[in-house]
N, C-alpha and C positions, 0 to 999 in steps of 0.2 A: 255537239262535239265538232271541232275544226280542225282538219290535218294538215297543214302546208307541206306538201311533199319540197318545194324549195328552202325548206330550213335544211335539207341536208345536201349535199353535195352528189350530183348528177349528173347523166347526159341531157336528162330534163331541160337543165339550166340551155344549155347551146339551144334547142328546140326553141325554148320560149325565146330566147335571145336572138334567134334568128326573124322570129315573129315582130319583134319590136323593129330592128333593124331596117330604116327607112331603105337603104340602097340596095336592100334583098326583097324589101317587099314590092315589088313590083313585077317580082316574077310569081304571077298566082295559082301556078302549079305548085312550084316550091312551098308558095304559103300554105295549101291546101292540104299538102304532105306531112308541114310541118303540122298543121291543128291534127291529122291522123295518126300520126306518131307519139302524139303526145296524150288521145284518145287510148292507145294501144297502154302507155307504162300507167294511167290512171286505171284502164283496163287489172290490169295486172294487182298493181296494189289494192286494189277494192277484192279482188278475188280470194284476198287472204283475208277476208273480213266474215266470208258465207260460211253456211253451213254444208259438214259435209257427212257420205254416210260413206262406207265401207261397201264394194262393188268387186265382185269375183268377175277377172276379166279371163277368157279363154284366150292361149296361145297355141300355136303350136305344138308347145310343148310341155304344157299344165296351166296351171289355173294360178294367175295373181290376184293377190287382193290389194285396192288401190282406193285408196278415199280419192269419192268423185262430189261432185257439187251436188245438192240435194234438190234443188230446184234451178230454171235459166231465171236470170232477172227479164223484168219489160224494162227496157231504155227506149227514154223519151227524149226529144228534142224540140229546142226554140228555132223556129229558121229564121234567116236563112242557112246564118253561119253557122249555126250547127252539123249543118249534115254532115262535112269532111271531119269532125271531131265524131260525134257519134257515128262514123265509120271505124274510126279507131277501133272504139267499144267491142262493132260489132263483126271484127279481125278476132276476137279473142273470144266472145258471149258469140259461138257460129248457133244458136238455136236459139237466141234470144226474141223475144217479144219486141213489138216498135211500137211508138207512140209519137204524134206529131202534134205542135200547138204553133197556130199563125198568130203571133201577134206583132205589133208597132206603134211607135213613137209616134203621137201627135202633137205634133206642135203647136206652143202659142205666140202669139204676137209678141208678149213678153222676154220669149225666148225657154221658159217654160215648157214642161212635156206633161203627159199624160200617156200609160199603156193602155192600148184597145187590144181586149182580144178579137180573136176573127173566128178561128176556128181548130177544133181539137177531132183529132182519131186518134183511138185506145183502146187495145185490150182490155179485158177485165182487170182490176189491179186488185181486189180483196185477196189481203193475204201475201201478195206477191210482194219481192223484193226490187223495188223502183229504182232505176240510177237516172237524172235527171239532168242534161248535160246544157249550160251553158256557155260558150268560150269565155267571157266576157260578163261578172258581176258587178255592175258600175250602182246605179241606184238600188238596186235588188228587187224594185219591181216586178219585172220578169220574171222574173223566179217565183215569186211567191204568188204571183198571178196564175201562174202555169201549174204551178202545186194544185191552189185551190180547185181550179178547173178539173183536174188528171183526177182530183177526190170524187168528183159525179161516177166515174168508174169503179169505185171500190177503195177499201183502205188500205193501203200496202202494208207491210209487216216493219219495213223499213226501208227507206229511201235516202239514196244518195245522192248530194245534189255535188256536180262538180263543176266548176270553171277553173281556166288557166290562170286568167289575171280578175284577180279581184280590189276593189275598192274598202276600205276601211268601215266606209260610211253604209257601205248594199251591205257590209258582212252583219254590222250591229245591226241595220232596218231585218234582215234576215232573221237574225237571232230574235229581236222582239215580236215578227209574225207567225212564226213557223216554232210548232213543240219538239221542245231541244231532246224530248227521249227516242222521238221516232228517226231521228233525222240527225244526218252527219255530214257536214260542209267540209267538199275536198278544192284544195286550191294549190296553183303551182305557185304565186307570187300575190302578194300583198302590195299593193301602192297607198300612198298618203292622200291625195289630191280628186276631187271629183268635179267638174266644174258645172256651171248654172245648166249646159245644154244636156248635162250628161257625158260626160267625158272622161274615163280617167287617164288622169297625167302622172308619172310618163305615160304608161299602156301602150297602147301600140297604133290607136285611129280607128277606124268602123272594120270591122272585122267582117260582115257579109260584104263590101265593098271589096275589101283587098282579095278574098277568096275570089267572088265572083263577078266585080266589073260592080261600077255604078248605077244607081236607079233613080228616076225621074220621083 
């Protein structure tokens, strides 16, 4: 299942469109703010997705009954660029589980890539509800690498995988690696174009870069 939260009309839209914006990005607090804010309304919209139970809260001055969440999800991130988007998440999920996976683009002479993992920390996930955050779904690699990996920990009950801007082409590779019952692909905007290095066009440029400076 695919939800474009950008098929409808948002403050979403300015977020991401702040993102894209070559003469704002350069200010990489603002950029950082903007993937966190935008972590926080995916935050939100997935929230209406869980399960929930009926929860007698004490006041003052009697007793409410208030459907609460039934379980916290484990939200996992790609770094770099993930952290300031999975900080969003975890503005909203305050008791949520973390999970981290290193991986990167090896290049070939060709101009060709290849993902290497490097390395994963994770709670147990049997059972647990996964949210799986990438800013950026370009080849879709990463994703489904990061899936496969976060599986050595347990099988979630259902996992959410989200990115801001995604690629046409990562979304179908997605769709044919990953089973479409356990798993629901959230995206703020679709692009047409991906090019040989990995790139999508428009998109917005390397997104650990604009968050947090250049690397060798």
């Amino acid at each position: 299942m695919i939800k474009n939260l950008g098929e409808n009309n948002s403050i979403l839209s300015q977020f991401i469109a702040e993102l894209r914006d070559g003469k704002i990005q350069g200010d990489r607090l603002r950029f950082r703010r903007n993937l966190e804010r935008i972590g926080e309304i995916f935050a939100y919209e997935i929230s209406k997705h869980l399960t929930y139970k009926k929860t007698d809260v004490q006041t003052p001055l009697g007793v409410a009954c208030m459907n609460l969440p039934e379980q916290d999800p484990v939200l996992a991130t790609i770094l770099r660029a993930g952290l300031p988007f999975q900080q969003g998440f975890l503005n909203y999920f305050d008791n949520a589980g973390n999970a981290f996976i290193s991986a990167y683009r090896k290049y070939h002479k060709d101009g060709t890539f290849d993902i290497k993992f490097e390395h994963m920390s994770s709670p147990e996930l049997d059972g647990k509800i996964l949210i799986l955050t990438d800013p950026m779904l370009a080849s879709g690699s990463s994703v489904v690498i990061a899936y496969k990996v976060l599986l050595s920990k347990g099988i979630p009950s259902h996992t959410h995988i989200v990115s801001i801007i995604a690629s046409r082409e990562g979304i179908d590779y997605v769709k044919k690696q990953l089973p479409s019952r356990k798993i629901t692909l959230w995206v703020g905007a679709i692009d047409d174009e991906l090019t040989v290095k990995g790139y999508i066009v428009p998109g917005l440029g390397d997104a650990g870069d604009l968050a947090f400076g250049g690397k060798e």
